[in-house]
VOPAGU-2260 file (C-alpha; in pm, 1 decimal, decimal comma):
REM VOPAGU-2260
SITE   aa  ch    i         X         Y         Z
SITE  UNK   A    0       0,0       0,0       0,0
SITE  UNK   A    1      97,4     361,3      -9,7
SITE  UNK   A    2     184,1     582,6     207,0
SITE  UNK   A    3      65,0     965,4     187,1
SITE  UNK   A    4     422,1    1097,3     340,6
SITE  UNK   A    5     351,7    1533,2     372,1
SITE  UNK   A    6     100,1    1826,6     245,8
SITE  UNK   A    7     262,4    1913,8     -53,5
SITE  UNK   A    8      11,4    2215,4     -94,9
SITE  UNK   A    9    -321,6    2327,5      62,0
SITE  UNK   A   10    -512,3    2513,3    -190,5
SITE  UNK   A   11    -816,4    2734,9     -96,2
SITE  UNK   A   12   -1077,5    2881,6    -277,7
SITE  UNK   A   13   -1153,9    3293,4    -259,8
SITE  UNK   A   14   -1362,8    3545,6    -425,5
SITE  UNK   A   15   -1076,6    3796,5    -410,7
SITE  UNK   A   16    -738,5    3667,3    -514,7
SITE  UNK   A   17    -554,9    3993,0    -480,2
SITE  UNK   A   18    -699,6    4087,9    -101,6
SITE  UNK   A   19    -665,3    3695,0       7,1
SITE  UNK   A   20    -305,6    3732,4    -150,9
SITE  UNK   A   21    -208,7    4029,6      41,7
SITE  UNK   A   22    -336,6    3874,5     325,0
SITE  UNK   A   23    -109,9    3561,0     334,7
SITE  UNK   A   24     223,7    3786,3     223,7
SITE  UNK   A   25     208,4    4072,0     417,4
SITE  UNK   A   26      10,6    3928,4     735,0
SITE  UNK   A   27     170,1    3592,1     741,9
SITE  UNK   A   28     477,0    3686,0     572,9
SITE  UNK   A   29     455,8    3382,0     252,9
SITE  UNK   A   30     660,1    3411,6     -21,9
SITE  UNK   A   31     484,3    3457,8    -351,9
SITE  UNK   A   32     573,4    3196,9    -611,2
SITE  UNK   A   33     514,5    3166,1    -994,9
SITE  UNK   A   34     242,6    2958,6   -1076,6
SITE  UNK   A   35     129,4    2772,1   -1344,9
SITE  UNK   A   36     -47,1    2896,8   -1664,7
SITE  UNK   A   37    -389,2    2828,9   -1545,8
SITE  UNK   A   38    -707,2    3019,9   -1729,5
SITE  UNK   A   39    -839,9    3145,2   -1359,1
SITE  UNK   A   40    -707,4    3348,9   -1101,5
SITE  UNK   A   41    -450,5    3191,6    -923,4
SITE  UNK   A   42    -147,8    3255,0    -667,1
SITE  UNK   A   43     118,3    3004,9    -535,9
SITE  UNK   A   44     313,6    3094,7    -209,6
SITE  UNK   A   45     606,2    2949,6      -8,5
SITE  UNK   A   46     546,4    2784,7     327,9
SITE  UNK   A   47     890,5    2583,3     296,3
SITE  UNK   A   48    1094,7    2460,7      70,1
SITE  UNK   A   49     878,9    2125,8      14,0
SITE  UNK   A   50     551,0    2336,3      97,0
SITE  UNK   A   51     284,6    2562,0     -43,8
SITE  UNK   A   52     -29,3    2727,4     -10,8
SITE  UNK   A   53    -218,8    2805,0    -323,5
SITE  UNK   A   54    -508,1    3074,1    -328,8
SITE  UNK   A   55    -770,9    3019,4    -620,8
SITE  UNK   A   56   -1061,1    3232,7    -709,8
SITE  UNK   A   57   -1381,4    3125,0    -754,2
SITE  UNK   A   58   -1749,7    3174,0    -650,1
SITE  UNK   A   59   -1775,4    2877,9    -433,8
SITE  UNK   A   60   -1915,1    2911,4     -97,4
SITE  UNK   A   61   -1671,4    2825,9     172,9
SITE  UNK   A   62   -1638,3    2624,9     467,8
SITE  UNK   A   63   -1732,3    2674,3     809,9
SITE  UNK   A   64   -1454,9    2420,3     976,1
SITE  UNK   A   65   -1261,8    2294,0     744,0
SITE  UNK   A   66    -952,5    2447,2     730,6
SITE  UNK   A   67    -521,1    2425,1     693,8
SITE  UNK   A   68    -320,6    2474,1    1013,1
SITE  UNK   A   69     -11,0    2718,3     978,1
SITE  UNK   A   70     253,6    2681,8    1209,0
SITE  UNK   A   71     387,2    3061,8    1293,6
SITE  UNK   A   72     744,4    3146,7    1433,4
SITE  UNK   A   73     585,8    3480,2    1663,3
SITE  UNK   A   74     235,6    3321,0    1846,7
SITE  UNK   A   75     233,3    3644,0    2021,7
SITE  UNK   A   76     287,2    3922,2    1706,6
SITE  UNK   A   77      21,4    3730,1    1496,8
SITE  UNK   A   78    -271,5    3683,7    1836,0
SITE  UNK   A   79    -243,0    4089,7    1854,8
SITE  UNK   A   80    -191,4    4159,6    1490,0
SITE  UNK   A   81    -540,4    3933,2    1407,9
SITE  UNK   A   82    -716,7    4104,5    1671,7
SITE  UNK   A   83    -649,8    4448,3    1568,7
SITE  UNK   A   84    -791,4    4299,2    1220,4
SITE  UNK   A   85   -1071,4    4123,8    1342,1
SITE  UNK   A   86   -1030,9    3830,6    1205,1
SITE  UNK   A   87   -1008,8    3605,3    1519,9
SITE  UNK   A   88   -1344,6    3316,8    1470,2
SITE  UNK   A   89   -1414,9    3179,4    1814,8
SITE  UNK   A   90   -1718,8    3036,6    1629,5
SITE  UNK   A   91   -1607,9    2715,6    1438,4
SITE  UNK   A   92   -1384,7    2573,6    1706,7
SITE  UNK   A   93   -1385,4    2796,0    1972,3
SITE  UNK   A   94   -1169,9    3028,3    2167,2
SITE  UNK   A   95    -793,2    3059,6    2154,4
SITE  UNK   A   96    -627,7    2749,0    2350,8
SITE  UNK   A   97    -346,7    2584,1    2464,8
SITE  UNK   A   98    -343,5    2263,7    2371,8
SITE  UNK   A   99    -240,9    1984,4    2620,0
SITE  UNK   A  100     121,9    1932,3    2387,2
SITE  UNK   A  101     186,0    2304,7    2480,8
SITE  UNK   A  102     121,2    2427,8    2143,6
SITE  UNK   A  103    -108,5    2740,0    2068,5
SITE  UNK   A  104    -404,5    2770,6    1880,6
SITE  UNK   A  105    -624,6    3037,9    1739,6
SITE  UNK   A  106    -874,6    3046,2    1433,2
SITE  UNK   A  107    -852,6    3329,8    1203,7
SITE  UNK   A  108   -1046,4    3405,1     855,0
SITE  UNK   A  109    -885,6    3498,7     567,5
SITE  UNK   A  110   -1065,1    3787,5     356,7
SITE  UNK   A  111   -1221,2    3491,0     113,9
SITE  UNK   A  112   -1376,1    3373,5     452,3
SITE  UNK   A  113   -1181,9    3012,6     440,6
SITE  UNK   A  114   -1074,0    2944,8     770,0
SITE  UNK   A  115    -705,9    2913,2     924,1
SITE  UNK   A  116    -570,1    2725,2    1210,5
SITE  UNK   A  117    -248,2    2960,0    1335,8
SITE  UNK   A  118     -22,4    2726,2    1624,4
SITE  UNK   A  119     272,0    2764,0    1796,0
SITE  UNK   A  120     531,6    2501,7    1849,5
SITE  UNK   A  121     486,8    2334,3    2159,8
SITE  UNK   A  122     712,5    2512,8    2479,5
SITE  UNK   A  123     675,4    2872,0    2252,1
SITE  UNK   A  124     684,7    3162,4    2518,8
SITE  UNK   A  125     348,3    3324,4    2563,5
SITE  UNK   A  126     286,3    3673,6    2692,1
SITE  UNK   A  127      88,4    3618,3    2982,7
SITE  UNK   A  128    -198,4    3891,0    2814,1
SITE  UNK   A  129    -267,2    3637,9    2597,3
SITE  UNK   A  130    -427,9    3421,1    2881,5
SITE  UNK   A  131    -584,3    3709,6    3048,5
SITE  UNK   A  132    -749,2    3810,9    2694,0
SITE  UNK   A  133   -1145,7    3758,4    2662,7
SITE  UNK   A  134   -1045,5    3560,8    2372,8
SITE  UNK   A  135    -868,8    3313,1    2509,9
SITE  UNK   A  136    -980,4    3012,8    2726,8
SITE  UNK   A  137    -862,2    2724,8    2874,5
SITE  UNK   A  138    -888,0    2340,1    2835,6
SITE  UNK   A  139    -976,2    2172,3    2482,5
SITE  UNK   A  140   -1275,4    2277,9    2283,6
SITE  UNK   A  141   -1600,2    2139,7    2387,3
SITE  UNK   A  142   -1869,5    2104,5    2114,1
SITE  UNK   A  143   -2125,5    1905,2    2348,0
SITE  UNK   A  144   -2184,8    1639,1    2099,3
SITE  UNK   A  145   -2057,7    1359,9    2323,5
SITE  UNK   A  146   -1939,0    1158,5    2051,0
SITE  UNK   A  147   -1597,6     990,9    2098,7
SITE  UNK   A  148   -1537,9     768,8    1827,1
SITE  UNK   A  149   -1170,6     775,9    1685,0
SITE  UNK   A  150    -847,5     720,6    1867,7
SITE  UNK   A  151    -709,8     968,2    2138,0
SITE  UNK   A  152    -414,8    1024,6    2365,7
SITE  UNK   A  153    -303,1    1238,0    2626,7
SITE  UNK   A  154      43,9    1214,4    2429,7
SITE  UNK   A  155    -172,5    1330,8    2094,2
SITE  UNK   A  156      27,0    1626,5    1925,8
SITE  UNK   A  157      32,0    1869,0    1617,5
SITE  UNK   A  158     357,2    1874,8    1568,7
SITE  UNK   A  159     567,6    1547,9    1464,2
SITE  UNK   A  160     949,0    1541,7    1386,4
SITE  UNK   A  161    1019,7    1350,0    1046,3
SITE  UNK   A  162    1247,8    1024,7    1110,3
């Protein structure tokens, strides 16, 4: 059998390719890339040098939860920068957490409206406004539907190292 081995790219649909663009370079800091010669709007950024994110546009509704989880290198410069926007959705999964591995979480919408995970590595420092903030909270996210099928841990993580 085969073996899915990495996200090569995460591509996500919005009805403004220039705005969602500008978004992901000069509020996450991606790289732009070329892209392909498609016949639709389309942008290709740098996550790594084995990773990318491309942005298409179309008129296609988005999702509510679905969404791709971006590891950032400053947990603290992006919570206050995406409040000041705005953009913080406590609404899909809830407020912003620390997770049990130590990493950070927080939910933010892009201007298309698709939704984006934003972590920090496990161990990150935090400034300690984050925890006082009205939009954080703590312990996991509780959606009340008391359904536990799948496998869990308490050694579960987001982050794995590659052998």
């Amino acid at each position: 059998m085969a073996k899915a081995i990495k996200i090569n790219h995460v591509t996500l649909i919005v009805d403004n390719l220039e705005k969602a663009g500008a978004f992901y370079e000069q509020e996450l800091g991606l790289e732009k890339l070329p892209a392909f010669r498609f016949d639709y709007p389309v942008m290709f950024f740098k996550f790594n040098d084995e990773q990318q994110l491309h942005l298409s546009e179309w008129d296609d509704r988005t999702s509510f939860r679905g969404h791709i989880c971006v590891q950032v290198d400053d947990f603290n410069r992006i919570f206050f920068r995406m409040k000041e926007l705005g953009v913080i959705d406590v609404n899909p999964w809830g407020k912003v957490r620390k997770l049990p591995d130590g990493a950070m979480q927080m939910f933010v919408r892009d201007p298309a409206g698709n939704l984006v995970e934003l972590s920090s590595a496990p161990g990150a420092a935090i400034d300690p406004a984050i925890f006082k903030d009205e939009l954080y909270e703590e312990g996991l996210y509780v959606s009340g539907r008391n359904d536990f099928r799948g496998d869990r841990s308490d050694d579960a993580t987001l982050y794995h190292k590659q052998p």
